[in-house]
C-alpha positions as CSV (number, residue, x, y, z in Angstrom):
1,X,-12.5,15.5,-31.0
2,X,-15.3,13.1,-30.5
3,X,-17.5,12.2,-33.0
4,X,-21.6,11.4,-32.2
5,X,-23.9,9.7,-34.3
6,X,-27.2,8.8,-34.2
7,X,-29.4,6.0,-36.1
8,X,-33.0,5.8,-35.8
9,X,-35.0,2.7,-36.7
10,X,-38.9,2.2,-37.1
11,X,-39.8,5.1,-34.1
12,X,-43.3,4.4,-33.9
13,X,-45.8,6.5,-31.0
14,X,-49.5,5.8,-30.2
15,X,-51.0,7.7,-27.5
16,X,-54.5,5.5,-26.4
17,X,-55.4,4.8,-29.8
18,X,-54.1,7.6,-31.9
19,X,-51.2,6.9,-33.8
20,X,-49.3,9.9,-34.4
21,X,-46.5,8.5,-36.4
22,X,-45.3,5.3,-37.7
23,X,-41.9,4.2,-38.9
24,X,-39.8,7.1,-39.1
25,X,-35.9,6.0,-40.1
26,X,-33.0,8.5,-40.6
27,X,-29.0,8.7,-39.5
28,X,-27.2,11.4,-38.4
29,X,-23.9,12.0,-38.2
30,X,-22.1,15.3,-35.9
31,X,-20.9,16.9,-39.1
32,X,-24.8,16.7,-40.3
33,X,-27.8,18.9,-39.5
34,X,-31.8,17.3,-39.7
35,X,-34.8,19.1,-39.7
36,X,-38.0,18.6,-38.6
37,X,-40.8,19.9,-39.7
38,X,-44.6,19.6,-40.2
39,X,-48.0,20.9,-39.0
40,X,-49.2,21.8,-35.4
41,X,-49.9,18.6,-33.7
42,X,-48.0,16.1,-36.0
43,X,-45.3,15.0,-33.6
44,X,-42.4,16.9,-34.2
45,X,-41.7,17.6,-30.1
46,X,-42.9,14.2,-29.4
47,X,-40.1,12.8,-31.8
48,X,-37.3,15.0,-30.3
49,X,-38.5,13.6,-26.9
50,X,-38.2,10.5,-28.0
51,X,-34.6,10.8,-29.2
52,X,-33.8,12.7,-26.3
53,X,-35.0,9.9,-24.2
54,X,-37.6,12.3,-22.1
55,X,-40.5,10.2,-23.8
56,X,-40.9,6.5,-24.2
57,X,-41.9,5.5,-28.5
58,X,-44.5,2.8,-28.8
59,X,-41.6,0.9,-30.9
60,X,-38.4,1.9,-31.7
61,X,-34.3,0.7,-32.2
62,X,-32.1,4.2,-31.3
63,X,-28.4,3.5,-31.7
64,X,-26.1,6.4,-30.2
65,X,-22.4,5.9,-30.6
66,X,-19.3,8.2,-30.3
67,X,-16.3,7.1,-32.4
68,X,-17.7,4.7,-33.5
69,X,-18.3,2.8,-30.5
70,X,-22.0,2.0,-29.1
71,X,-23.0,4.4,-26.0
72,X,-25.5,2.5,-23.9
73,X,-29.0,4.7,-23.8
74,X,-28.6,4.7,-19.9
75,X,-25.3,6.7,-20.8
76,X,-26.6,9.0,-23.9
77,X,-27.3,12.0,-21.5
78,X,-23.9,13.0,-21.7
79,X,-24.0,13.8,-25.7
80,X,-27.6,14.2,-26.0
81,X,-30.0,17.1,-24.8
82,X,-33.5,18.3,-25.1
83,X,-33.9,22.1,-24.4
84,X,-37.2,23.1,-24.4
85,X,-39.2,26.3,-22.7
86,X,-42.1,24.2,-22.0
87,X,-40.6,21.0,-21.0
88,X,-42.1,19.6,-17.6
């Protein structure tokens, strides 16, 4: 069995000069669930791109690993996804 984790440090995302969120910090483990929630427009699918490495954050530190041992981000594709119906 293979166990995924992922740590999120300081994701930060400006668009011009909007910022739409700021320092958002969690860890997840494959054992664990996370939700995300909020009001139209405040992010929520921007962060999942993020993590899911479809979007670029402003600033951010994402740590993947799988038994305990760091994935690269170049190789995260292969335990992370995005599905999304509206995902160009």
């Amino acid at each position: 069995m293979h166990l995924v984790s992922l740590q999120a440090k300081n994701i930060s995302k400006t668009f011009n000069r909007r910022n739409v969120f700021s320092d958002i910090n969690f860890s997840i483990s494959q054992s664990q669930a996370l939700a995300i929630i909020g009001k139209n427009g405040s992010g929520k699918s921007t962060l999942v791109k993020i993590l899911a490495g479809v979007l670029s954050a402003t600033t951010c530190e994402i740590a993947i690993s799988l038994n305990g041992s760091s994935v690269k981000r170049e190789a995260a594709f292969n335990h992370l996804g995005f599905v999304s119906p509206y995902l160009q």
